[in-house]
N, C-alpha and C positions, 0 to 999 in steps of 0.2 A: 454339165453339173459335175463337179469334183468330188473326190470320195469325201470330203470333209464336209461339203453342204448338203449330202445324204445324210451322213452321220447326224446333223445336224436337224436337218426336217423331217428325217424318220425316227419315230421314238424308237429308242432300243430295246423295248419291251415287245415291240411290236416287229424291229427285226429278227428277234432273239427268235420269235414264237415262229415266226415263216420258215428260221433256218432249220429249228428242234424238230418240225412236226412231221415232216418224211423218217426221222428216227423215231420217233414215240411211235408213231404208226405203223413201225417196220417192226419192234421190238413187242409190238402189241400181237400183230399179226405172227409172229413166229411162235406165241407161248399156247397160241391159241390153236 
């Protein structure tokens, strides 16, 4: 599978959320 039919059959929303969520969780985790 080529980066372009990833792109394609994974919603962006949905890769967006997989790449954020080690930082949201890391940034959560330091304040607290």
């Amino acid at each position: 599978m080529t980066k372009d039919e990833y792109l394609i059959t994974d919603p962006p929303l949905k890769a967006l959320t997989v790449f954020a969520m080690p930082m949201i969780l890391g940034s959560f985790f330091q304040q607290v």
